[in-house]
C-alpha positions as CSV (number, residue, x, y, z in Angstrom):
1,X,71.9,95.8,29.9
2,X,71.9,95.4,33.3
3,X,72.5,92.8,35.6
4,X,73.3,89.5,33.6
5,X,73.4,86.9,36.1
6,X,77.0,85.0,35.1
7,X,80.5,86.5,34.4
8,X,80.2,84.3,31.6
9,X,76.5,85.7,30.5
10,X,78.2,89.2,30.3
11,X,81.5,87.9,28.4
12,X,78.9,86.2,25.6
13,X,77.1,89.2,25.8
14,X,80.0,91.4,24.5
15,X,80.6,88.3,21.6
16,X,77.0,89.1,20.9
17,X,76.9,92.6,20.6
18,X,80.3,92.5,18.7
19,X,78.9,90.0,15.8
20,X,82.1,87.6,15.9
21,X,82.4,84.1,16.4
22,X,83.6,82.3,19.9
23,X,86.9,81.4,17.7
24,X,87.3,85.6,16.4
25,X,86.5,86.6,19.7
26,X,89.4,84.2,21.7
27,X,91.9,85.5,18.8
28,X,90.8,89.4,19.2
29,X,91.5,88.7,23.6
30,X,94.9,86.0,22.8
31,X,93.5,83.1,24.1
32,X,93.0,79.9,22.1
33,X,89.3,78.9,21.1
34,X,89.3,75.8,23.4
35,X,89.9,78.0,26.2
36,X,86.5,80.0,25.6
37,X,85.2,76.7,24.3
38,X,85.5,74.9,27.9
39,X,84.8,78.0,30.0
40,X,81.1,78.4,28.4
41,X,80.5,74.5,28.4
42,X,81.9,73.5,31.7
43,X,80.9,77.1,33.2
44,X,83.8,77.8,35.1
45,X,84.7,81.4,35.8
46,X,87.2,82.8,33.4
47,X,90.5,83.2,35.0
48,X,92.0,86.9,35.7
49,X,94.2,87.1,32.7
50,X,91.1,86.6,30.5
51,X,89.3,89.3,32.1
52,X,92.3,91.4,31.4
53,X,92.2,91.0,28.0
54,X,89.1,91.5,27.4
55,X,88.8,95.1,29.4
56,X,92.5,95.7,27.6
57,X,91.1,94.8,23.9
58,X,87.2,96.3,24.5
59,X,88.3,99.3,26.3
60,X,84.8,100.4,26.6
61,X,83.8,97.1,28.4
62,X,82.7,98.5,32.1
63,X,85.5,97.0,34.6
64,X,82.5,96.9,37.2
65,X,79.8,95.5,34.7
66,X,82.4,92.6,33.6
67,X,83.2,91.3,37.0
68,X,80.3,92.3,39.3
69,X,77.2,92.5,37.2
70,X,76.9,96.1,38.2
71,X,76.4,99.2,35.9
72,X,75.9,99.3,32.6
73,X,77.7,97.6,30.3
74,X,79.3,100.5,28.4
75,X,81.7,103.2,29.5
76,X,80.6,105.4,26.7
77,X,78.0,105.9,24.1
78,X,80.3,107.2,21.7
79,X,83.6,104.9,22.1
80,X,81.1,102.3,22.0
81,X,81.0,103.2,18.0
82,X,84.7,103.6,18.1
83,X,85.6,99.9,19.8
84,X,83.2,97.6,20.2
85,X,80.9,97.2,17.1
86,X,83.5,96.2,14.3
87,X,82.6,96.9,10.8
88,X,81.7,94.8,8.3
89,X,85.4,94.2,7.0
90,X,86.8,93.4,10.0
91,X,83.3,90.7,10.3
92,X,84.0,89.4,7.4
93,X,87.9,89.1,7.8
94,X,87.2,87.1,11.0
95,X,84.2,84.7,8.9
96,X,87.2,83.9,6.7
97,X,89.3,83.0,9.3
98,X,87.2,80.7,10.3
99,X,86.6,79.3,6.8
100,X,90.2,79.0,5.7
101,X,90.9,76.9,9.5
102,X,88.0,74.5,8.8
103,X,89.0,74.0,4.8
104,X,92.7,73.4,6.1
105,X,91.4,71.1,8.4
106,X,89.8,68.9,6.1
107,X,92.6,69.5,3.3
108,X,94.9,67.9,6.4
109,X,92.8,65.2,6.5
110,X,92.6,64.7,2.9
111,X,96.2,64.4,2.9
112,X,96.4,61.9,5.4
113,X,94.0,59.7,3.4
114,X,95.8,60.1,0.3
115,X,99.1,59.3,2.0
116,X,97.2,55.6,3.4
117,X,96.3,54.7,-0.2
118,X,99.3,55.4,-1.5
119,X,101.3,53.3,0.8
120,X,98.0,50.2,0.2
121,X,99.1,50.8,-3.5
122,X,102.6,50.6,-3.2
123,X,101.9,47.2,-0.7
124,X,99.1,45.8,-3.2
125,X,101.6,46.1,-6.0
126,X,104.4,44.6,-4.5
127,X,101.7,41.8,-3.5
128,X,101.0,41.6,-7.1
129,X,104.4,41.1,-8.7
130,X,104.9,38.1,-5.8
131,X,102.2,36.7,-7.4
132,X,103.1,36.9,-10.8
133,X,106.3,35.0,-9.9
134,X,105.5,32.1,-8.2
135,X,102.9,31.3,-10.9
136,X,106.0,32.0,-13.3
137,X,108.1,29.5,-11.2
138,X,105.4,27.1,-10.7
């Protein structure tokens, strides 16, 4: 794996070849998924602390590869079992991440809706009983 034209090629190269998500991937290195989010759309060059933590998390991640295109991409045949292909707990630990933030997300929103019919409820029956008496006063 030679040569990948971007920074950004190699860094989705190494969420590729580590199965996770953009989201798992931004948690592994510290960095919020917005930030990886913006850097792939918008293709601006990741800034140095990201590169940091990626060679400091994927320790077999080629320095030279990662910011020059140069090399290959691994250090090591064998760390590369050790560190960068995670097993199939760790993959689905960071799948249920991902599930359990979307499913809060909509229970959030679920609650908000339920919170704007209560309050129509509570304004519909106090409507209500203003009704009932002026038709009992006139």
């Amino acid at each position: 794996m030679e040569n990948t034209s971007s920074i950004n090629s190699r860094i989705r190269e190494i969420i590729n070849i580590t199965h996770v998500t953009d989201n798992a991937f931004a948690k592994k290195i510290g960095v919020t998924q917005s930030v990886i989010a913006s850097m792939f759309q918008r293709g601006t060059e990741p800034s140095a602390k990201i590169l940091t933590a990626i060679l400091s998390t994927f320790t077999d991640i080629s320095a030279e590869w990662l910011l020059r295109g140069k090399g290959t991409m691994l250090l090591s045949d064998v760390e590369h079992e050790r560190n960068i292909i995670p097993d199939s707990n760790m993959e689905r630990m960071n799948r249920l991440v991902d599930t359990i933030a979307t499913l809060q997300g909509a229970l959030n929103e679920k609650d908000k809706t339920i919170k704007l019919l209560e309050e129509k409820v509570k304004r519909l029956e106090t409507e209500l009983a203003m009704i009932k008496n002026e038709r009992k006063i006139g």
